[in-house]
NUMAR-767208 format. One record per residue (C-alpha): residue in one letter; x, y, z. Coordinates in steps of 0.02 Angstrom, whole numbers, padded with zeros to 5 digits, always signed. Layout:
BEGIN
AXYZ ...
# end
This chain:
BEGIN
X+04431-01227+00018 X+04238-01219-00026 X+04188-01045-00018 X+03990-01057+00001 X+03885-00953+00014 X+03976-00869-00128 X+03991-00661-00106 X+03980-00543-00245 X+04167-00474-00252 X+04191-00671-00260 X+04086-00694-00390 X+04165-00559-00477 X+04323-00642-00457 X+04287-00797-00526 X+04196-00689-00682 X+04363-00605-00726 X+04289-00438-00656 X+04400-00297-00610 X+04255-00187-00543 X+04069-00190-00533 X+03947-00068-00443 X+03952-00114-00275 X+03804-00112-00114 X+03795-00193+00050 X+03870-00359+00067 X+03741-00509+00008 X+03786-00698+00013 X+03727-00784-00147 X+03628-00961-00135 X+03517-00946-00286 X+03573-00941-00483 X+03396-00871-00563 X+03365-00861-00761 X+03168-00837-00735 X+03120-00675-00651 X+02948-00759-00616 X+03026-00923-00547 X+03094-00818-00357 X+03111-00909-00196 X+03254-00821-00101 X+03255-00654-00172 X+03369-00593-00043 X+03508-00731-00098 X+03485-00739-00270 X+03578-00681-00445 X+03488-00654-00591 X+03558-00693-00750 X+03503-00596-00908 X+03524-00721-01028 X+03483-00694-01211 X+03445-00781-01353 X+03253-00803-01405 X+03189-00684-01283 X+03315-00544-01203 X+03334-00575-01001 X+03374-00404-00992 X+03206-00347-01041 X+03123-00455-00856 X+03252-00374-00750 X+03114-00254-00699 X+03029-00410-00633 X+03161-00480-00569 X+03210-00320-00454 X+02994-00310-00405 X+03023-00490-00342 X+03153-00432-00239 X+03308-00468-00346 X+03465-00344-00303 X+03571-00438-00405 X+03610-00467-00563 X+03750-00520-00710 X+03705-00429-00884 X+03767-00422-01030 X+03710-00232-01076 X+03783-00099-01030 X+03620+00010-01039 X+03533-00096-00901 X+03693-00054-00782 X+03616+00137-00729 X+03430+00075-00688 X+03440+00000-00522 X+03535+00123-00398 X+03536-00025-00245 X+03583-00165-00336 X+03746-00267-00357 X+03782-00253-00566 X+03902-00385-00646 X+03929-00311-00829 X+03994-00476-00946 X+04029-00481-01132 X+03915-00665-01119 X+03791-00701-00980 X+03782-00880-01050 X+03966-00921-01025 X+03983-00818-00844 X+03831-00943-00792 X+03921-01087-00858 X+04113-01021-00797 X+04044-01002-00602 X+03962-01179-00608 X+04116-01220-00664 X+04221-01174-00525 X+04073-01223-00405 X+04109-01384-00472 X+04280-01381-00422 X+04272-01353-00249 X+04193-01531-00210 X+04272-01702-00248 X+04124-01818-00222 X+04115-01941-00357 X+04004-01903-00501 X+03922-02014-00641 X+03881-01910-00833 X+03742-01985-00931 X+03714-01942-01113 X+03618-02019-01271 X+03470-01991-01378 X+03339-02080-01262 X+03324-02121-01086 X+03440-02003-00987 X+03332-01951-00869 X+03248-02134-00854 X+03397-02199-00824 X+03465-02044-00689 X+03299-02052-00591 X+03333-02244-00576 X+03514-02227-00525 X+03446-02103-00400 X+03323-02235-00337 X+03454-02378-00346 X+03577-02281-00232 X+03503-02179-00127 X+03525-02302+00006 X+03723-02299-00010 X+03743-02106-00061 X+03679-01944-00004 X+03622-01887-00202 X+03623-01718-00306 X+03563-01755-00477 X+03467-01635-00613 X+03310-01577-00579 X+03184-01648-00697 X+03281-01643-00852 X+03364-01503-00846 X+03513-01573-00958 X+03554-01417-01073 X+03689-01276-01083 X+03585-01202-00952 X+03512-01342-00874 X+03681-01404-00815 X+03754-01268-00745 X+03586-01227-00634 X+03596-01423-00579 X+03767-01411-00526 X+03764-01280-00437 X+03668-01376-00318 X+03808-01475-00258 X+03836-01441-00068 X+03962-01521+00062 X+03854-01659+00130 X+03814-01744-00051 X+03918-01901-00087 X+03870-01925-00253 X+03827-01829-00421 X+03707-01895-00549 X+03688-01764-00713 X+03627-01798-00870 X+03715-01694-01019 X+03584-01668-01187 X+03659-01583-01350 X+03580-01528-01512 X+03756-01488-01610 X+03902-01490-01629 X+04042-01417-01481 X+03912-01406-01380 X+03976-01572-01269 X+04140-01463-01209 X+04071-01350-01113 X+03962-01466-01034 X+04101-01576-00995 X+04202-01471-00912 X+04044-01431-00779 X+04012-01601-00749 X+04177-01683-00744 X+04108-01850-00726 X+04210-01996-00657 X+04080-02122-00719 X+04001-02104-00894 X+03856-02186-00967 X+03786-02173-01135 X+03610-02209-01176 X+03506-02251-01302 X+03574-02170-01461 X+03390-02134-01564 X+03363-01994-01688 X+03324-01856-01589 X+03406-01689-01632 X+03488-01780-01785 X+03463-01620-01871 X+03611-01530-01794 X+03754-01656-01840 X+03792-01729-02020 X+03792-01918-01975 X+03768-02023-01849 X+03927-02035-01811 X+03988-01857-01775 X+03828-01836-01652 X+03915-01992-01563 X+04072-01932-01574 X+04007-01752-01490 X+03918-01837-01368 X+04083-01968-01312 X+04171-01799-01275 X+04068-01799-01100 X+04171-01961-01053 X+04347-01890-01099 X+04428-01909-00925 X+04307-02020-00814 X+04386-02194-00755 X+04243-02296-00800 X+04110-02294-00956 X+03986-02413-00966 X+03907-02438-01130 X+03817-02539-01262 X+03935-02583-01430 X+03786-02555-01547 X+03770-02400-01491 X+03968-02348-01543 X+03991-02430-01680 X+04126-02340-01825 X+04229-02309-01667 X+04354-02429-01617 X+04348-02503-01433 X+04527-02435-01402 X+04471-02247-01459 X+04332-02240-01344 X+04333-02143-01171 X+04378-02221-01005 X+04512-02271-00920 X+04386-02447-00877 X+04257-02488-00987 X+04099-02603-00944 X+04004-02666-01080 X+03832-02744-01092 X+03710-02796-01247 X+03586-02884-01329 X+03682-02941-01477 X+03855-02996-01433 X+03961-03030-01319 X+04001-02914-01169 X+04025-02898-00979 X+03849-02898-00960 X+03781-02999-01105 X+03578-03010-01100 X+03538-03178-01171 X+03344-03209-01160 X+03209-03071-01092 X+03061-03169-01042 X+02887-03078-01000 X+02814-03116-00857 X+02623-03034-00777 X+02681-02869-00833 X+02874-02887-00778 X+03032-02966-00872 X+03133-03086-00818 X+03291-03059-00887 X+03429-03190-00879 X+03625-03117-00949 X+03807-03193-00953 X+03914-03102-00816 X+04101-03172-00782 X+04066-03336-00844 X+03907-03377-00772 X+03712-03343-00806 X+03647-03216-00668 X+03455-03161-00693 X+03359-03019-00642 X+03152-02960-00623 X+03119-02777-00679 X+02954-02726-00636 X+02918-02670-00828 X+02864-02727-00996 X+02888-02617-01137 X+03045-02595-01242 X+03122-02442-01191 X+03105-02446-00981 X+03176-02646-00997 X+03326-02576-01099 X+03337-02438-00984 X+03341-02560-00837 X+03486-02655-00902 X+03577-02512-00904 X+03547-02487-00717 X+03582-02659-00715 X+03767-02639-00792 X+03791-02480-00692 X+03781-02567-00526 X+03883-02719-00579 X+04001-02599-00641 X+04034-02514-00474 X+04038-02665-00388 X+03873-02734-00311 X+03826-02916-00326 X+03715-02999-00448 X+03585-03024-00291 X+03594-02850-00228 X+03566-02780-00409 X+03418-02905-00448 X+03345-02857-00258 X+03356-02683-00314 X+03300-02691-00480 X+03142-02775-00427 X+03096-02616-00331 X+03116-02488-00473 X+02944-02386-00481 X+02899-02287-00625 X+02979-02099-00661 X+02827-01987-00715 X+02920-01829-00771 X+02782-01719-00805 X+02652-01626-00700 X+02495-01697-00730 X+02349-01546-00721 X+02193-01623-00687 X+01991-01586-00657 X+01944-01631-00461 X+01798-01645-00340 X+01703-01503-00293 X+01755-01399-00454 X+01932-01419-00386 X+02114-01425-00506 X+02216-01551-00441 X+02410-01569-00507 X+02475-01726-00470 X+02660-01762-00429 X+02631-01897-00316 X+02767-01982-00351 X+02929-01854-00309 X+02976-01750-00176 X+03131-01644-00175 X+03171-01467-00134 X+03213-01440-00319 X+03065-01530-00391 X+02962-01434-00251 X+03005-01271-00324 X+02971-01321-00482 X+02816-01378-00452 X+02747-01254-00340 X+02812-01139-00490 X+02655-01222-00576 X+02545-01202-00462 X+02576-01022-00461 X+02521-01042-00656 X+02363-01071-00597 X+02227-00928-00558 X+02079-01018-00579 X+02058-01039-00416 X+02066-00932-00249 X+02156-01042-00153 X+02315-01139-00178 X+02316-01309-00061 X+02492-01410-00059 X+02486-01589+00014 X+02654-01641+00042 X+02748-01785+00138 X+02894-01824+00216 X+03054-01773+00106 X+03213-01886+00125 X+03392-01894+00077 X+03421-01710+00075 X+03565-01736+00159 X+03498-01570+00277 X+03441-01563+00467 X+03256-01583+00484 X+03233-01405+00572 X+03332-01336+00437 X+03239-01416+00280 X+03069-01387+00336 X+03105-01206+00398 X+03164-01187+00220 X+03015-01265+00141 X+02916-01134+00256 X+02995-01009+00173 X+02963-01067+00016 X+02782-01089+00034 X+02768-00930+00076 X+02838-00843-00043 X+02739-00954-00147 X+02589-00895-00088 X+02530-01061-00044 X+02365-01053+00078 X+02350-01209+00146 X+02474-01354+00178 X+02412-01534+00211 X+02584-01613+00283 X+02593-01802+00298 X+02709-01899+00412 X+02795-01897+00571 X+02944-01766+00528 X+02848-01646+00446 X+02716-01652+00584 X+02861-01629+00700 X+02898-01466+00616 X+02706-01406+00602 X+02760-01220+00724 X+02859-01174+00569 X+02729-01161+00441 X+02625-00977+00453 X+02464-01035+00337 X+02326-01131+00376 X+02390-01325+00406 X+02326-01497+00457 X+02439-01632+00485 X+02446-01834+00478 X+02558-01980+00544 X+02538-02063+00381 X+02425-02071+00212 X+02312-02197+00293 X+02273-02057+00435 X+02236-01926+00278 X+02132-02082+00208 X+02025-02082+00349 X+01991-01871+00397 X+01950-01846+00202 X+01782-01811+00208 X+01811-01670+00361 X+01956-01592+00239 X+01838-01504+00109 X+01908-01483-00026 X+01820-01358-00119 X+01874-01221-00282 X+02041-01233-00236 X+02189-01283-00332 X+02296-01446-00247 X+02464-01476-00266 X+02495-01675-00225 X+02673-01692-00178 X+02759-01858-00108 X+02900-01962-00080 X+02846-02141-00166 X+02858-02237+00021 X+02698-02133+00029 X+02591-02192-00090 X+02520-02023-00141 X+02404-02122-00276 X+02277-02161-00167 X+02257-01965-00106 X+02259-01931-00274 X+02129-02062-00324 X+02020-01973-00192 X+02024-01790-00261 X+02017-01836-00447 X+01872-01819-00554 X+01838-01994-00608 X+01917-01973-00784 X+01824-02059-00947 X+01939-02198-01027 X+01934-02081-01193 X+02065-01934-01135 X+02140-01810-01222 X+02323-01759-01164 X+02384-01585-01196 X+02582-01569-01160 X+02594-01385-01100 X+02778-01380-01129 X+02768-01410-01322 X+02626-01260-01314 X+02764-01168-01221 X+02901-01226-01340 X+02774-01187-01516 X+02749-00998-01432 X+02935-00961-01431 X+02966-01049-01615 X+02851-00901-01686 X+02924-00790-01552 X+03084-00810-01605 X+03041-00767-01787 X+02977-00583-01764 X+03059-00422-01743 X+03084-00343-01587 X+02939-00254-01518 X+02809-00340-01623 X+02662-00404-01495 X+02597-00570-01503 X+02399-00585-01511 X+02362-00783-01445 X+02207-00854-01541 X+02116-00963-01394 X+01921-00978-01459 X+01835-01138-01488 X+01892-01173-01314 X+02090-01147-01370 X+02032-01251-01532 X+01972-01397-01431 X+02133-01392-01307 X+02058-01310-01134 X+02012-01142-01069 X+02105-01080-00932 X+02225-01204-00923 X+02304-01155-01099 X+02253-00942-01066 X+02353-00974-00887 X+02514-01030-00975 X+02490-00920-01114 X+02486-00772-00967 X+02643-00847-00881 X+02725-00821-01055 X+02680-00654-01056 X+02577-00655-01241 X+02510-00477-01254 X+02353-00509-01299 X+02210-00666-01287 X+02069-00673-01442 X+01918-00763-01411 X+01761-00771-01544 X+01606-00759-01420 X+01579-00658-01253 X+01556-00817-01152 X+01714-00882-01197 X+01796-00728-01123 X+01688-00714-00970 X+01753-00901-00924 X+01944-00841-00937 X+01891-00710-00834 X+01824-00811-00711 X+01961-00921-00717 X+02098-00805-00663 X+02143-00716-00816 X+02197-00509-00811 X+02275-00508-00989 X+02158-00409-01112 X+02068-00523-01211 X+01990-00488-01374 X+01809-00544-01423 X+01780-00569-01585 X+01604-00595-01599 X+01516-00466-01496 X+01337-00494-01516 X+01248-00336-01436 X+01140-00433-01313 X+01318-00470-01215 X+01384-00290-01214 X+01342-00284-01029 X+01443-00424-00997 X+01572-00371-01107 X+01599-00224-00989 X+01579-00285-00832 X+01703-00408-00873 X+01820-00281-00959 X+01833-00394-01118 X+01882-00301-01268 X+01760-00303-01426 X+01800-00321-01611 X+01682-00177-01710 X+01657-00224-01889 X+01522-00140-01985 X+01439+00030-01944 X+01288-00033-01859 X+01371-00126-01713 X+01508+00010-01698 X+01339+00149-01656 X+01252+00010-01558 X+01411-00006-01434 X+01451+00198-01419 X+01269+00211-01403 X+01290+00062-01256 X+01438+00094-01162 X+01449+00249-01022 X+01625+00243-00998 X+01778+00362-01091 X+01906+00276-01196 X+01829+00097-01186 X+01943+00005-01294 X+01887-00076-01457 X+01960-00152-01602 X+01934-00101-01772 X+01899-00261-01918 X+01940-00206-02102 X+01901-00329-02225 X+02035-00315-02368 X+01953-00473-02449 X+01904-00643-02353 X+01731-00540-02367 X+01660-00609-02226 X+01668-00446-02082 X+01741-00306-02083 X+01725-00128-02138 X+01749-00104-02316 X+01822+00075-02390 X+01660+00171-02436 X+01630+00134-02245 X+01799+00247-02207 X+01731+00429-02223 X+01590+00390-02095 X+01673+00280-02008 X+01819+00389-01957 X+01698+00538-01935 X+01645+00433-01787 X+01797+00384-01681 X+01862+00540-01705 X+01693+00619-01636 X+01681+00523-01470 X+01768+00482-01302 X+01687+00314-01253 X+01783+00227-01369 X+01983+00213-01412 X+02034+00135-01542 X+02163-00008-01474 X+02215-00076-01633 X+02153-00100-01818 X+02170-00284-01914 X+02137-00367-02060 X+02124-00549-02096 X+02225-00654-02237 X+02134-00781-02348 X+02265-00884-02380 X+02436-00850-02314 X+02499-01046-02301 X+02498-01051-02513 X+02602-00996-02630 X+02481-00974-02761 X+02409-00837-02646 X+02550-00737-02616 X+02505-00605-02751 X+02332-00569-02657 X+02421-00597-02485 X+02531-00432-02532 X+02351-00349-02623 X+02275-00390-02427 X+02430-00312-02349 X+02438-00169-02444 X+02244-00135-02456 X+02264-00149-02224 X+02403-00037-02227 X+02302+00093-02342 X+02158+00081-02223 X+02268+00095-02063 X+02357+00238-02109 X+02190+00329-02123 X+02108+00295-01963 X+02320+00311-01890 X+02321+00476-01950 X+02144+00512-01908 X+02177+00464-01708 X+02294+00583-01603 X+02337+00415-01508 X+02464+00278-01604 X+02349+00123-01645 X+02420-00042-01642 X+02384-00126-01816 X+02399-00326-01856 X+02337-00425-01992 X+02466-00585-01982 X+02417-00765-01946 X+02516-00921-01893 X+02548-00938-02064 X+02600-00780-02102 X+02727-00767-01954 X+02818-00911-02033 X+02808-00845-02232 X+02760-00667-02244 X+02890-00575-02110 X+02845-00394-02204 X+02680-00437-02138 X+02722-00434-01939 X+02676-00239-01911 X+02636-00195-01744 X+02575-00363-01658 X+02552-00535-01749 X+02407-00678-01715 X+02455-00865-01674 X+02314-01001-01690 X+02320-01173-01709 X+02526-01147-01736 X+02544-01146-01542 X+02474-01328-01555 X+02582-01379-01677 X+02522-01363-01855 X+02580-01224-01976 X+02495-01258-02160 X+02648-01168-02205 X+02776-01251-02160 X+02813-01422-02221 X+02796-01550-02104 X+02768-01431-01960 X+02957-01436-01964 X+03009-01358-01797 X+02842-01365-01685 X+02799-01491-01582 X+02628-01598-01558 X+02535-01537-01417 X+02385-01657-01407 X+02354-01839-01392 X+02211-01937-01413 X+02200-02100-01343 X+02063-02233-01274 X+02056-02416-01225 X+02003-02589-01288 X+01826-02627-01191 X+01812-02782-01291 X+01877-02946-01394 X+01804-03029-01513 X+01847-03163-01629 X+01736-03143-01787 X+01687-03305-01920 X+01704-03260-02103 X+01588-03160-02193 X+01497-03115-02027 X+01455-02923-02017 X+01499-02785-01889 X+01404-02663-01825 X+01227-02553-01865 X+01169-02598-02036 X+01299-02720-02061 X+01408-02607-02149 X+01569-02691-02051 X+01618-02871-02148 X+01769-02989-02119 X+01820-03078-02272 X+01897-03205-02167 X+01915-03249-01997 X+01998-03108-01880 X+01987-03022-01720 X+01907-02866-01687 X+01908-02721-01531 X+01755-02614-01454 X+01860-02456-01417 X+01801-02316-01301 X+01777-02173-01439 X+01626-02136-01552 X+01561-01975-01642 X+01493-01913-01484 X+01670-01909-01437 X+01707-01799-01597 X+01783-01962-01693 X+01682-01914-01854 X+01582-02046-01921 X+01688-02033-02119 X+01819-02119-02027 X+01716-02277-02019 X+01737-02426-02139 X+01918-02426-02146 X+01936-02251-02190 X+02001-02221-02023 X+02158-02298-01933 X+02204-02315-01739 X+02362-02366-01674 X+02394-02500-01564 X+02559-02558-01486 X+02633-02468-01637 X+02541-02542-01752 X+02416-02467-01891 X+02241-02532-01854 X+02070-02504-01965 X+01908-02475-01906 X+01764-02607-01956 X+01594-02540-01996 X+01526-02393-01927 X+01587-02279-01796 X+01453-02272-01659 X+01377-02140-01545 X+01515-02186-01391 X+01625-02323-01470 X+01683-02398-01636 X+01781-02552-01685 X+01952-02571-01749 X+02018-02738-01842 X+02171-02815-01746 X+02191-02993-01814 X+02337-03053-01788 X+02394-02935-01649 X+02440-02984-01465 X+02295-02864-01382 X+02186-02869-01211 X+02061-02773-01140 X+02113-02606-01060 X+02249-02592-01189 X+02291-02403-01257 X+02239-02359-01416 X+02319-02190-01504 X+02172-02102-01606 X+02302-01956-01645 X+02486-01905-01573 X+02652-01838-01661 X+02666-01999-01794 X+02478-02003-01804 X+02458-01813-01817 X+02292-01729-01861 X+02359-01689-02004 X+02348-01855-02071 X+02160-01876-02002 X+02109-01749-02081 X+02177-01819-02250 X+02074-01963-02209 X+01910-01890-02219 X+01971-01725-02340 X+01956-01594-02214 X+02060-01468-02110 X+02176-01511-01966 X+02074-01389-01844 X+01913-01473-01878 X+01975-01641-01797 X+02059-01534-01665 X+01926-01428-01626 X+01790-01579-01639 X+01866-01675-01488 X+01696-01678-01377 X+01692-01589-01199 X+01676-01750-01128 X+01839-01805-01165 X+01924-01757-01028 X+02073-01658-01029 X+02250-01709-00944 X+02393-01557-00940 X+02555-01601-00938 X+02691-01514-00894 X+02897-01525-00842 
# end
């Protein structure tokens, strides 16, 4: 018997719980892990996970967004909210996972597992595509594939769906079981088995063997040999097994792949005879991918010619947000090419992200499949727009229209995309952030096409997640209670303004440091209510610096007087610079006697906190002056502490620090170019991810004689006949000009290219004899196997020069899952 909505003596029941402080009876419909990510507060159960950041410590935002409910793990959280419904658990983690579990239970509809290195959610977005026609589908949202994606995803599952599609990731070992258990798949498919999260298994083999564990009871796996090899056929999973490959014989053996105008043709072996299919893609990984869609629906019984009609159709799975500039100094993020209730959510979860704006605009079509009663879904989508704050909705196509009565913001409404086509100009869009939401039958691309700011074929693409992901590696490293101090001058070292100081809010960072007024005047304007440090107050901007309650770094005498002397306000907040030997500002100890004589003499200013900066925290061979510089700030501190009747918040660690001097964390720490992943020390920036990526295009092709030159003053020279490309980058672009004359390398198509002469004002050329290349072709100037670091190596400087030097007119593309 499916018991859903679940209640909370129910809930309790599946827990294990013999008693839990009870309230008024609530149905539960919503599992919640983010206190900021709300839509039904009324319905939902918070779950105060732990692990790098305590849930416990955002129940207080989960109960002011209307949460009541809640499963903790603390008992000193149990006493603080008198109306609300407290589950007390020795692991939040595992209750999560153990009610999915049993929510899993209740329903018998036929589910398919996928797990590998690379590809899952390719290859589940596909399936979804594939058989949406035959099955009403849940699947994960996005990739939500972990120990806590799963159970969220299942927990979807509802009577009308027919058919489950979830993707299982792990990063060690017995991590599979639990997962298994959730998912009980009937169908398993493994994917590409790659490198990724290597590090938490000993071989190869034992991450296989932890991964197979997902297939332990399913009647059919469907699989690639290469990809379990060391395991013999008769000890793998599956009551049926379907086989396919590239090398060898199998159910589905691929014999030729043939390119074709930007498709394959691929032609296999399939009971005896040759059957062929067209998949709408050309590189490596989305053909392989394919094939394994390919061998799924073979596998559950469709025809060569239904597969290969179906195949044909596939469109392209962006997974990622895409934050872009607009018209009319408009934000636009694009997801043009989904639209779910879950992805909805998540999405409009961005757009909340985003203050830069006063007005939040959603364009949305059509949603189908959800297996739900149009007055239902799009009364539930009203609700969720609300609570969203959205302001205005743009709805395209008939059903939505239909439902127009339910929506209570500001709304216009259209038959169809041409129809929005055609009223654009009377839509004005205008300083507004837009939300571009459709099912693919829409074609969503040519709205967005309209509302984008043309972008320059030289773009630089910042993946907010991996900021996200860098924040909570140092996070995780400090002590409880230290603050954390986000470094986001030099227009967040090259990466964006608001865009980065929005997600850096979202994360809740304590503080934002900026090094001149105007930089902090933009965030300002852009949204941002976090205090924000300026570290170069010149005195001509303390008027701004007020108005725009931005918080000034004093550091000598004479600017400390010219502020008090300025400001006409009581306990203005400053922040104190001691220089304990980079000798470049700072107040210096003979500067102590007067300088404490005046903060102690004056209520315009308080003192917010007192820091120091480290010379060189990243080397070993400064670790003897690092401690000098510690112990010389903590000297200093303790005076003006002591000096204050107020506690002062001191700091004088940098990303480096964070990761090598822990002694050094104090009160709040600073994190620079770490958040985009570089950390001079830590080898290899082991454990942070890339952030940006360059990349441009081929303009040109030219096939160059022997001994003829290249560029101004002939400085470019082919020693024998070769093949050169104009690419869209030049110094103006911040591509220095040392990287010229085969100093600097580009990749193409994986390949290692050189440049040829020198690099120009807008564009430069790169040698590619004897590769397969045509205009409009992508060309990687730096990413993760490319990295900065190795730029900067190039031309003997620092990693946050290149980073930083990236020009203005680069444009800027966020992504984010």
């Amino acid at each position: 018997m499916i018991n859903f909505p679940y209640t909370i003596p129910h809930i309790a029941e599946i827990l294990g719980l013999k008693s839990f402080k009870k309230m008024k009876q609530v149905l539960i419909t919503k599992l919640v892990i983010d206190s900021r990510a709300v839509t039904e507060p009324e319905g939902s159960l918070f779950f105060a996970l732990t692990g790098k950041r305590d849930g416990h410590k955002y129940m207080a935002d989960a109960y002011a967004n209307g949460i009541r409910n809640f499963v903790i793990s603390d008992p000193q959280y149990s006493q603080q909210y008198a109306d609300a419904n407290i589950l007390l658990v020795n692991d939040v983690l595992a209750a999560l996972q153990k009610l999915a579990k049993n929510h899993r239970e209740q329903y018998n509809l036929k589910v398919i597992g996928i797990t590998g290195s690379n590809g899952k959610t390719i290859v589940k977005e596909w399936l979804y595509q594939l058989l949406a026609a035959d099955f009403n589908i849940i699947r994960s949202p996005k990739s939500f594939n972990s120990q806590i994606g799963v159970p969220l995803s299942v927990w979807e599952i509802q009577k009308e769906h027919t058919l489950g599609v979830f993707e299982a990731g792990i990063s060690k070992v017995n991590e599979m079981d639990v997962l298994e258990e959730i998912i009980k798949p009937d169908i398993g498919i493994l994917t590409n088995l790659g490198e990724a999260h290597a590090e938490g298994f000993s071989s190869a083999i034992e991450k296989l063997n932890e991964k197979l564990k997902l297939f332990k009871d399913t009647e059919l796996f469907i699989y690639a040999p290469e990809y379990t090899e060391g395991i013999l056929k008769d000890n793998l999973p599956g009551k049926t097994k379907f086989t396919w490959s590239l090398k060898e014989d199998a159910d589905l053996q691929v014999l030729f792949i043939e390119p074709v105008d930007g498709q394959n043709y691929i032609i296999a072996k399939y009971k005896g005879v040759e059957i062929s299919c067209l998949v709408p893609f050309n590189d490596q990984a989305s053909v392989e991918n394919a094939i394994i869609c390919w061998a799924t629906l073979l596998a559950l019984g469709y025809s060569p010619e239904q597969a290969d009609e179906r195949l044909d159709k596939l469109t392209r799975v962006s997974m990622r947000l895409e934050l872009k500039n607009g018209i009319n100094q408009c934000s636009v993020i694009d997801d043009s090419y989904s639209a779910d209730i879950s992805s909805l959510a998540i999405a409009l979860d961005f757009l909340n992200i985003q203050n830069q704006h006063p007005k939040r605009t959603l364009v949305l079509s059509d949603l189908y499949e959800t297996g739900k009663d149009n007055r239902i879904l799009y009364k539930e989508i009203a609700a969720l727009l609300k609570q969203k704050n959205v302001d205005r909705l743009i709805g395209v196509g008939p059903n939505i229209m239909a439902s127009k009565g339910l929506f209570p913001m500001e709304t216009r409404f259209f038959e169809s995309t041409q129809g929005f086509i055609e009223s654009f100009p009377s839509l004005h869009f205008n300083n507004e952030t837009i939300l571009i939401k459709g099912a693919r039958k829409f074609e969503f691309e040519r709205i967005s096409k309209l509302i984008e700011q043309k972008v320059h074929d030289t773009v630089m693409e910042i993946d907010l997640n991996a900021l996200a992901g860098n924040l909570q590696f140092y996070r995780a490293k400090l002590s409880p209670g230290v603050k954390i101090m986000a470094m986001v001058k030099a227009f967040s070292y090259g990466s964006g303004s608001f865009e980065i100081a929005n997600l850096l809010q979202y994360h809740k960072v304590d503080y934002l440091a900026v090094a001149y007024t105007d930089e902090g005047i933009a965030l300002r304007k852009g949204g941002i209510k976090m205090p924000i440090m300026v570290m170069s107050p010149e005195p001509s901007a303390f008027d701004a610096i007020v108005r725009y309650k931005l918080e000034p770094e004093l550091y000598n005498l004479e600017i400390l007087n010219s502020f008090i002397d300025f400001v006409n306000e009581v306990n203005y907040p400053v922040h104190l610079k001691i220089d304990t030997g980079m000798h470049r500002l700072g107040f210096e100890e003979p500067d102590l006697p007067e300088l404490l004589n005046i903060i102690t003499n004056t209520e315009k200013i308080k003192v917010t906190s007192v820091f120091s900066h480290l010379v060189g925290s990243e080397e070993g061979m400064h670790d003897d002056f690092t401690k000098l510089q510690i112990a010389r700030f903590n000297k200093v501190a303790d005076m003006i502490g002591n000096a204050l009747d107020y506690k002062i918040i001191r700091h004088i660690s940098n990303t480096s620090a964070i990761s090598r001097h822990p002694d050094a964390q104090l009160d709040m720490v600073r994190i620079g170019i770490g958040l985009y992943g570089f950390d001079a020390g830590i080898k290899d920036n082991k454990g942070l991810q890339t952030v940006a990526v360059l990349k441009t295009t081929i303009t040109q092709i030219k096939h160059i004689k022997a001994d003829e030159t290249v560029g101004y003053g002939r400085r470019g020279l082919l020693h024998a006949d070769g093949t050169i490309a104009t690419v869209k980058i030049g110094y103006a672009d911040g591509y220095n000009r040392a990287f010229g004359n085969g100093v600097g390398r580009m990749l193409i198509k994986g390949k290692l290219v050189p440049t040829v002469g020198v690099i120009c004002m807008d564009m430069c050329m790169l040698d590619v004899t004897g590769l397969d290349v045509k205009t409009g072709d992508e060309v990687i100037v730096f990413n993760d196997q490319l990295t900065i670091a190795k730029l900067a190596k190039q031309i003997n400087t620092i990693p946050y020069e290149i980073l930083t030097n990236v020009s203005q007119r680069v444009k800027r593309v966020y992504f984010y899952e």
